[in-house]
C-alpha positions as protocol buffer text, in pm:
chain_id: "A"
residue {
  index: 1
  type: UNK
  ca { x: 11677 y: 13265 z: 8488 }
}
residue {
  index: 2
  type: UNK
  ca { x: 11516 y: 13420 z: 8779 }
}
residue {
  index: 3
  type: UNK
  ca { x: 11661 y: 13477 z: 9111 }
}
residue {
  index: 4
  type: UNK
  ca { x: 11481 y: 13387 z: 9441 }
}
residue {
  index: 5
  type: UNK
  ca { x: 11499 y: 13592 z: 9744 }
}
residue {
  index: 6
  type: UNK
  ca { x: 11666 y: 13402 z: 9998 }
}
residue {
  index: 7
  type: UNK
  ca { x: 11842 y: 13442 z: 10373 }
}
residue {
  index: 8
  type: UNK
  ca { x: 11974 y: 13193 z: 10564 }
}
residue {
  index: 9
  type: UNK
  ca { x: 11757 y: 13155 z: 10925 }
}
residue {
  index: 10
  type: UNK
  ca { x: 12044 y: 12991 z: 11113 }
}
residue {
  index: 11
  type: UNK
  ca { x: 12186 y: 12634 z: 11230 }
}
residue {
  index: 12
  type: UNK
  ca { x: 12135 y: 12442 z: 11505 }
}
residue {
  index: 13
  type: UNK
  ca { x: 12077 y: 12024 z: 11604 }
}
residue {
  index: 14
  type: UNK
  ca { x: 11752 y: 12098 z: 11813 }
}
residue {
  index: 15
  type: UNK
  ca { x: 11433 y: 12216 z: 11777 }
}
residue {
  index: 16
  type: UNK
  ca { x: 11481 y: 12504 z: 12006 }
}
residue {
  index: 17
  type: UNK
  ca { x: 11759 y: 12612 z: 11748 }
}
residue {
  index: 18
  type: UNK
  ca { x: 11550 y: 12606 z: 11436 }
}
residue {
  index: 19
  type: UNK
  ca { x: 11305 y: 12858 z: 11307 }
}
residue {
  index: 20
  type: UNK
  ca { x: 10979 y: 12909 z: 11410 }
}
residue {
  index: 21
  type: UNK
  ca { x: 10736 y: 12627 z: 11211 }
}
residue {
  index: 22
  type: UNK
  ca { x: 10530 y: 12917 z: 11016 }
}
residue {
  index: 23
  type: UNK
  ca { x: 10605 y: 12879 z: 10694 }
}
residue {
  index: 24
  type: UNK
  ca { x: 10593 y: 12534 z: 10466 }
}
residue {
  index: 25
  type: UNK
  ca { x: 10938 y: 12343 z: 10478 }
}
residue {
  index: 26
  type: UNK
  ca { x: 11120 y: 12109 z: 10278 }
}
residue {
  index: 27
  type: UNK
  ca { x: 11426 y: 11910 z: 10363 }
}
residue {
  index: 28
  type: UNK
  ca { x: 11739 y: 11825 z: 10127 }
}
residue {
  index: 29
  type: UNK
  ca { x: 11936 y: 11504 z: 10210 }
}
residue {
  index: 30
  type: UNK
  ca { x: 12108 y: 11271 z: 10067 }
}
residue {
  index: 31
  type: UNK
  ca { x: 12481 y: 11077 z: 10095 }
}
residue {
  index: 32
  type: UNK
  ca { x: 12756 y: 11305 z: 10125 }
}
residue {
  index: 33
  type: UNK
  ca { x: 12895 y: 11449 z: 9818 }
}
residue {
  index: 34
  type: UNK
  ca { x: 12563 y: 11436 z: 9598 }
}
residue {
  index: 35
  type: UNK
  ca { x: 12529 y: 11784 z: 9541 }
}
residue {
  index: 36
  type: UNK
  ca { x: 12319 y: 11920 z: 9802 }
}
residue {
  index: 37
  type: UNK
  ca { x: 12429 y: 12261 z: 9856 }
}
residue {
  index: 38
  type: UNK
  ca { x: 12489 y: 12307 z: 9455 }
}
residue {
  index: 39
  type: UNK
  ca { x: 12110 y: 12192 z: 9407 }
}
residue {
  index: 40
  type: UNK
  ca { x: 11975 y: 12446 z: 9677 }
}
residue {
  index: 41
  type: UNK
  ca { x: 12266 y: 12757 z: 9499 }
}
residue {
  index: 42
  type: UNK
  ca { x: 12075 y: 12640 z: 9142 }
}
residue {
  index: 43
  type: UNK
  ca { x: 11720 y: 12642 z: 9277 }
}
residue {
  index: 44
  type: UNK
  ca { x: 11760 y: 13008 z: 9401 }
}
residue {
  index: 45
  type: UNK
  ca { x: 11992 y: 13090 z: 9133 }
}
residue {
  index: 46
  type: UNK
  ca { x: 12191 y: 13276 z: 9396 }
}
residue {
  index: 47
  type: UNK
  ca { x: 12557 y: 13135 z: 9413 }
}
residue {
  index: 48
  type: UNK
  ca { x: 12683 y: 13108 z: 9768 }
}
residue {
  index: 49
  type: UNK
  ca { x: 12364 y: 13089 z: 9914 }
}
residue {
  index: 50
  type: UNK
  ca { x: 12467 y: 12714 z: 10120 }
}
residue {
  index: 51
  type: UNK
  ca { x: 12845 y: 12630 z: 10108 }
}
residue {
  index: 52
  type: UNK
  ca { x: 12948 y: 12372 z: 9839 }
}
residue {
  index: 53
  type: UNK
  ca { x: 13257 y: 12204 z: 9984 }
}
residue {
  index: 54
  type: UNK
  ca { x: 13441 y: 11918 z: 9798 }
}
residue {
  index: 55
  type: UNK
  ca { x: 13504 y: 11804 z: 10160 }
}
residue {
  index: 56
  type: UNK
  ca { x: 13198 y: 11554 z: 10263 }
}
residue {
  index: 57
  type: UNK
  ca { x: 13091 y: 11595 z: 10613 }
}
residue {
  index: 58
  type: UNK
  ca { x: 13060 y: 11966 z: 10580 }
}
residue {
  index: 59
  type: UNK
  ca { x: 12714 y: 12006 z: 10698 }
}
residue {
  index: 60
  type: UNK
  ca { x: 12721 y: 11875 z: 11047 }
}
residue {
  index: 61
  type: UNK
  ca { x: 12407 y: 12071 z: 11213 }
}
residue {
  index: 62
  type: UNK
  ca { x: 11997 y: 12155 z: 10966 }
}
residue {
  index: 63
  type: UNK
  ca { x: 12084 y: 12464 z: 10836 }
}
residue {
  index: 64
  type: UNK
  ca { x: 11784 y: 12686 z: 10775 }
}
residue {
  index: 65
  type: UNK
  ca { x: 11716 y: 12939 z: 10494 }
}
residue {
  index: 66
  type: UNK
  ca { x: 11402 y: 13164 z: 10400 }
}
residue {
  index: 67
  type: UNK
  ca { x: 11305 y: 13203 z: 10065 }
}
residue {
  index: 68
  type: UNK
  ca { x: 11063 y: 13419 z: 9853 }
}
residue {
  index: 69
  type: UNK
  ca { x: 10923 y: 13312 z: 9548 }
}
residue {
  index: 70
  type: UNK
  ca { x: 10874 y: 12995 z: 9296 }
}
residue {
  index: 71
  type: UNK
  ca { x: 10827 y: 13078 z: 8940 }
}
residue {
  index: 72
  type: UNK
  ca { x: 10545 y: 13254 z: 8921 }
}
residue {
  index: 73
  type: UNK
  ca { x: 10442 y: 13325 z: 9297 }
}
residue {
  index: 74
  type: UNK
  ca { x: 10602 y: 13545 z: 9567 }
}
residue {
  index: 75
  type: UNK
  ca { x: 10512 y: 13314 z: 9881 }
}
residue {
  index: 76
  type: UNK
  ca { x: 10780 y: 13213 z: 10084 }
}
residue {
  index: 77
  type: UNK
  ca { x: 10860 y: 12894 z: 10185 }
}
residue {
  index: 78
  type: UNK
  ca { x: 11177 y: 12771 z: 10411 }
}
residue {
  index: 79
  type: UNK
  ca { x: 11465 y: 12512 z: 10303 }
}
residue {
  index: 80
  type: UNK
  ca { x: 11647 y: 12250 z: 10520 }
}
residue {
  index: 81
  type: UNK
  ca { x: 11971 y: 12139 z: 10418 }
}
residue {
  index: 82
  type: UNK
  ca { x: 12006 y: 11854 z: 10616 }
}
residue {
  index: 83
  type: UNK
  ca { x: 12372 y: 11659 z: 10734 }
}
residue {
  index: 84
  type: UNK
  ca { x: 12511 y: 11428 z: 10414 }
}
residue {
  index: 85
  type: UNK
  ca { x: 12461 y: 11063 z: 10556 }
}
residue {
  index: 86
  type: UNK
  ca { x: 12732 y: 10772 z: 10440 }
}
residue {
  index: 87
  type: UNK
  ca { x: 12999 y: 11014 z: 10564 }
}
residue {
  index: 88
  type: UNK
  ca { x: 13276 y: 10747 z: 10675 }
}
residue {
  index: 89
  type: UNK
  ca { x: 13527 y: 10974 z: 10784 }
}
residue {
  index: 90
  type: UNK
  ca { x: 13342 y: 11050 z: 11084 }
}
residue {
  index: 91
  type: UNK
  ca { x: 13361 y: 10922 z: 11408 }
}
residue {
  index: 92
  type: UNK
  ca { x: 13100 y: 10654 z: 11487 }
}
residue {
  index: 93
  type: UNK
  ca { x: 12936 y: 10849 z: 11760 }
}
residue {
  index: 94
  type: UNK
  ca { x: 12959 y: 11177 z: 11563 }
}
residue {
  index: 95
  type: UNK
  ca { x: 12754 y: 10975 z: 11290 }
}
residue {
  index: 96
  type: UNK
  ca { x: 12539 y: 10850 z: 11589 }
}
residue {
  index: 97
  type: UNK
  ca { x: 12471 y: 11236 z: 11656 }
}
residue {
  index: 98
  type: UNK
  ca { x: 12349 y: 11310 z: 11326 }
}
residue {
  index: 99
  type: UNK
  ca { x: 12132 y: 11066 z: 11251 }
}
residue {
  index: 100
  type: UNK
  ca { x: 11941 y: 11096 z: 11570 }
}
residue {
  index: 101
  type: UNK
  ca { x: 11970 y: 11449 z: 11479 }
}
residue {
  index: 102
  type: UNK
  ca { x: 11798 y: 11380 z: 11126 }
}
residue {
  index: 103
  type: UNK
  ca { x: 11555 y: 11168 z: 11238 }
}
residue {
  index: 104
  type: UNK
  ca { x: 11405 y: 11388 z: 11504 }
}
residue {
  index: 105
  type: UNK
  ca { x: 11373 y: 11652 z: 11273 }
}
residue {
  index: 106
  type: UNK
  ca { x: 11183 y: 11433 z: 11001 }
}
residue {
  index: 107
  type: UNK
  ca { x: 10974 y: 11305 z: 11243 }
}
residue {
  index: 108
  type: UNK
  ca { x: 10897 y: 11597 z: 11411 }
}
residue {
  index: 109
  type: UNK
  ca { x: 10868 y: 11895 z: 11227 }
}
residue {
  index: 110
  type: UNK
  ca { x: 10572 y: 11998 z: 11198 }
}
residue {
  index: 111
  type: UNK
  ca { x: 10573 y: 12212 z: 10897 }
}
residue {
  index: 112
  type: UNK
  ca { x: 10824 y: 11987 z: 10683 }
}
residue {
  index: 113
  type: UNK
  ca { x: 10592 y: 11937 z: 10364 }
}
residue {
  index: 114
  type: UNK
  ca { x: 10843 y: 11694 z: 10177 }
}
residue {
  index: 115
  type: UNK
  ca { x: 11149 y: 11540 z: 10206 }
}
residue {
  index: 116
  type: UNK
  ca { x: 11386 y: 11607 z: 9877 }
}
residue {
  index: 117
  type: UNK
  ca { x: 11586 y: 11285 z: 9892 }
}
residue {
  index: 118
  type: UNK
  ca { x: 11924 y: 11302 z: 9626 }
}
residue {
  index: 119
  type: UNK
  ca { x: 12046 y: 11023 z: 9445 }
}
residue {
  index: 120
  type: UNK
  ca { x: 12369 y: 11062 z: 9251 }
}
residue {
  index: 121
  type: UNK
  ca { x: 12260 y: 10982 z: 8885 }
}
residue {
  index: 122
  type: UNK
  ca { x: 12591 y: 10798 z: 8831 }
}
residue {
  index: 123
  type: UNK
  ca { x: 12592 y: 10570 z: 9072 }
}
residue {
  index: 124
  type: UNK
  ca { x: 12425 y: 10196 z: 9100 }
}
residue {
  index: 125
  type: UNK
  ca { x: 12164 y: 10219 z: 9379 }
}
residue {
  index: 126
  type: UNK
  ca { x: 12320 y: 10270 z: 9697 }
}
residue {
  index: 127
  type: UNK
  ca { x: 12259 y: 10046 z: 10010 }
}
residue {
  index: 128
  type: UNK
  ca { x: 12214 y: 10404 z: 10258 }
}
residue {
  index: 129
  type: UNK
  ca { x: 11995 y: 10594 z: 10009 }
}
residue {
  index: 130
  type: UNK
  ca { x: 11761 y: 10275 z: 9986 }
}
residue {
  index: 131
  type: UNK
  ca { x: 11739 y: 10233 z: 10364 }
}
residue {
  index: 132
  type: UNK
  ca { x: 11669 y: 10626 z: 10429 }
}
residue {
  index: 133
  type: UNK
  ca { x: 11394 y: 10605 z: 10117 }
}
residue {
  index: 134
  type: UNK
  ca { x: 11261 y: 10290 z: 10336 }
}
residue {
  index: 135
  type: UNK
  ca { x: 11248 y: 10451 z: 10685 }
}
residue {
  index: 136
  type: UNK
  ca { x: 11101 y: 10731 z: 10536 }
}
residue {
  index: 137
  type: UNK
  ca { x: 10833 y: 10546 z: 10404 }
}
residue {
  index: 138
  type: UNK
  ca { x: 10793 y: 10317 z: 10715 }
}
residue {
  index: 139
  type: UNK
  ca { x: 10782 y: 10688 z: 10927 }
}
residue {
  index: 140
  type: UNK
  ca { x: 10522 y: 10823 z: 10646 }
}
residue {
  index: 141
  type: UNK
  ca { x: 10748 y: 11096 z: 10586 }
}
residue {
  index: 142
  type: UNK
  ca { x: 10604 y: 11240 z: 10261 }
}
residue {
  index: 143
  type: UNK
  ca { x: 10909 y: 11278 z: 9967 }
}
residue {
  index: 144
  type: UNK
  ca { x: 11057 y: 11221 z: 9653 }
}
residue {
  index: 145
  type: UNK
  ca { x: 11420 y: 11167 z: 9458 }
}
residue {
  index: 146
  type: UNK
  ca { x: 11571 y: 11415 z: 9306 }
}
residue {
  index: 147
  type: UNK
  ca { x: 11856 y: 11265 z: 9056 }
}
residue {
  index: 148
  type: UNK
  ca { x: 12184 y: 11494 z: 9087 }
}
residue {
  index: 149
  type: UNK
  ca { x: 12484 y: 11555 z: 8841 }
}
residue {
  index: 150
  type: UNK
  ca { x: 12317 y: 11429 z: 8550 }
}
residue {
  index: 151
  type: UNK
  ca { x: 12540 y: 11644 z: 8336 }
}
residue {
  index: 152
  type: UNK
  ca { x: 12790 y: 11398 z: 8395 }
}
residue {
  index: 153
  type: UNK
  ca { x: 12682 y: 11133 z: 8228 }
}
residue {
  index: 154
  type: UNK
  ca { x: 12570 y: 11067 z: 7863 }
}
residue {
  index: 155
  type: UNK
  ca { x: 12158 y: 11105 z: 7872 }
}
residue {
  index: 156
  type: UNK
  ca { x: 12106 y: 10729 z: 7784 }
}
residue {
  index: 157
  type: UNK
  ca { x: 12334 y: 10606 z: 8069 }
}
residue {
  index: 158
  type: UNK
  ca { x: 12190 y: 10861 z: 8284 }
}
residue {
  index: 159
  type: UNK
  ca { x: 11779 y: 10733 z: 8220 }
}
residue {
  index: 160
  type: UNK
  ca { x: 11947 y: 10372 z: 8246 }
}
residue {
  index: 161
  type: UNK
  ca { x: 12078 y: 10455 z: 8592 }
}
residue {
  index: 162
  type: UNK
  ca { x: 11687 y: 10618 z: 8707 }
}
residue {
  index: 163
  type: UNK
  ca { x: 11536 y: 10290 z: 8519 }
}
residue {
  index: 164
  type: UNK
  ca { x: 11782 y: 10061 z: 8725 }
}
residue {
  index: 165
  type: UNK
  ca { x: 11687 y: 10258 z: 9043 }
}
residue {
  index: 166
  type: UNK
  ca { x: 11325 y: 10266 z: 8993 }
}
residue {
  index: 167
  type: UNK
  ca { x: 11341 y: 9849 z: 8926 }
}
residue {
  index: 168
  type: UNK
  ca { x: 11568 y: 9790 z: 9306 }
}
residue {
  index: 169
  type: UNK
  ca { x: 11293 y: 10052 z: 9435 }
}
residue {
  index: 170
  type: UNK
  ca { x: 11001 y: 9798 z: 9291 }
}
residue {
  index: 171
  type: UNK
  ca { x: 11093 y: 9490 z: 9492 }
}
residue {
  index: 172
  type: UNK
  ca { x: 10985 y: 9660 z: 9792 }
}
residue {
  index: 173
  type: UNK
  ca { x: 10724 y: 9938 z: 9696 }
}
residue {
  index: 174
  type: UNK
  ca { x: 10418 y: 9892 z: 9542 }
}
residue {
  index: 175
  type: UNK
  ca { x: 10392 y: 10272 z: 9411 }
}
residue {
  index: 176
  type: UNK
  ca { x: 10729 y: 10475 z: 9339 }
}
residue {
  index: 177
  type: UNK
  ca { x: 10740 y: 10820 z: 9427 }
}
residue {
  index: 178
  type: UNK
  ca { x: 10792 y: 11157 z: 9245 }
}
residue {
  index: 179
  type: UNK
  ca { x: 11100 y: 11137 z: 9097 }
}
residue {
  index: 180
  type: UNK
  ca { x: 11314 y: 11464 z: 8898 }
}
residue {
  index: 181
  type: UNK
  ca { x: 11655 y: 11462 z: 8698 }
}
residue {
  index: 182
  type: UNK
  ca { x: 11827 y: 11743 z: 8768 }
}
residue {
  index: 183
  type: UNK
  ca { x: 12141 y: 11912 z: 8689 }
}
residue {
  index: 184
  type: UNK
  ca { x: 12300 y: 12204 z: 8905 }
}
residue {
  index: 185
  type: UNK
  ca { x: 12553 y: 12287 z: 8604 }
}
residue {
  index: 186
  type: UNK
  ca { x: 12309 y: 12299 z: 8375 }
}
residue {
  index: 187
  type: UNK
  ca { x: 12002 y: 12396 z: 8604 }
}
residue {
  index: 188
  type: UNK
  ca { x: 11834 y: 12077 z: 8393 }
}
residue {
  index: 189
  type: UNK
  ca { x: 11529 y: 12017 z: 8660 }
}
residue {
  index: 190
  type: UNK
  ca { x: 11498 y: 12353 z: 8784 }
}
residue {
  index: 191
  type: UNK
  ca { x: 11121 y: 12473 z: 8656 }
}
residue {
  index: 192
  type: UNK
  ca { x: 11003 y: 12153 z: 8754 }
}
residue {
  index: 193
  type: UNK
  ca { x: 11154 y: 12127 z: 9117 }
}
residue {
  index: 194
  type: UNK
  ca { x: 11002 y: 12485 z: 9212 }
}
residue {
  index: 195
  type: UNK
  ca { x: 10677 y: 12370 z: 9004 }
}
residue {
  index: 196
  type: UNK
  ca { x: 10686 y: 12125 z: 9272 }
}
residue {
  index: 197
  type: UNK
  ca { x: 10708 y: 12341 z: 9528 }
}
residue {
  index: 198
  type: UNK
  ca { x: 10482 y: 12602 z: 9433 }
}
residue {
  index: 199
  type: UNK
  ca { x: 10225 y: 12312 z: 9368 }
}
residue {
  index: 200
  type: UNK
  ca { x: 10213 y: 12190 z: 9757 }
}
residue {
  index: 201
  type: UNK
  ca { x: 10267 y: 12586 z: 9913 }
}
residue {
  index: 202
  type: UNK
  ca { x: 9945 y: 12612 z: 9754 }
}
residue {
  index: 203
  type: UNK
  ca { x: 9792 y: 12354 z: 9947 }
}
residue {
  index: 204
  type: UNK
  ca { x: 9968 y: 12501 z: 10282 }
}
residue {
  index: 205
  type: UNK
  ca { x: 9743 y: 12612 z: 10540 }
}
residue {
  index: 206
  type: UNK
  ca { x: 9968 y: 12742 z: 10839 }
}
């Protein structure tokens, strides 16, 4: 499996923190605990690229990293892991923080190209990842789920979760949105995630 070049650009809650908006971004959130930082460690095949904790609440600021290369292509792109939201062991005004945080950065970063929204596979649909799928769409904040840990479940229960998801998602959206299965054990998802990618950094013209 090939290994992407990647450096992480730094942390920080404002804009004046992040990196310079030159290069096509994409954002990773989701509740705390999905997987994030595994998913990002399995796209770039590099292993402590962003830190997997099994404490949620880890990521408290948009961390930034650089990265070279898709499949086939060498252009590099930049990565946002983004705050876990759902985190209840938080103080309310520390929650507060980060989702103002979050929000302003969606809204307003001008070189964010999608928005990598993860679902855990083995879970019903969740109130919080509805409502952040919904005020994404209400902010036309382009996106699309990624289904996480889907190594932990047999396959059929797995595409019976993603069908019962997709039918909750129908009652309020007309069209449903990209949607991948992916593993980070099992790098399931992989080829088509940085297909993805490679498909819209094509399209960038920045």
């Amino acid at each position: 499996m090939r290994s992407l070049i990647a450096e992480h650009m730094g942390s920080g809650r404002e804009a004046k923190h992040w990196p310079k908006p030159t290069l096509p971004e994409y954002a990773f959130i989701g509740r705390s605990n999905v997987g994030k930082s595994s998913l990002i460690n399995m796209l770039c095949n590099i292993n402590k690229l962003a830190r997997v904790s099994n404490t949620p609440g880890r990521t408290r600021n948009v961390e930034h990293f650089k990265v070279l290369g898709t499949l086939t292509s060498e252009r590099p792109w930049m990565l946002a892991d983004l705050p876990g939201y759902g985190f209840a062991k938080a103080s309310k005004n520390e929650r507060a923080v980060w989702q103002q945080m979050i929000h302003t950065y969606l809204r307003e970063r001008e070189n964010l190209q999608c928005t990598f929204v993860l679902v855990d596979s083995r879970l019903d649909p969740q109130k919080n990842d509805l409502d952040m799928i919904q005020w994404l769409g209400e902010n036309g904040i382009p996106f699309v789920i990624v289904f996480t840990k889907s190594d932990k479940l047999a396959q059929p229960k797995v595409q019976a979760n993603v069908a019962g998801f997709k039918r909750e998602m129908k009652k309020t959206w007309e069209q449903l949105p990209t949607m991948f299965t992916t593993s980070s054990e099992t790098a399931k998802g992989r080829d088509e995630l940085l297909g993805f990618i490679e498909e819209v950094n094509g399209q960038w013209g920045g």
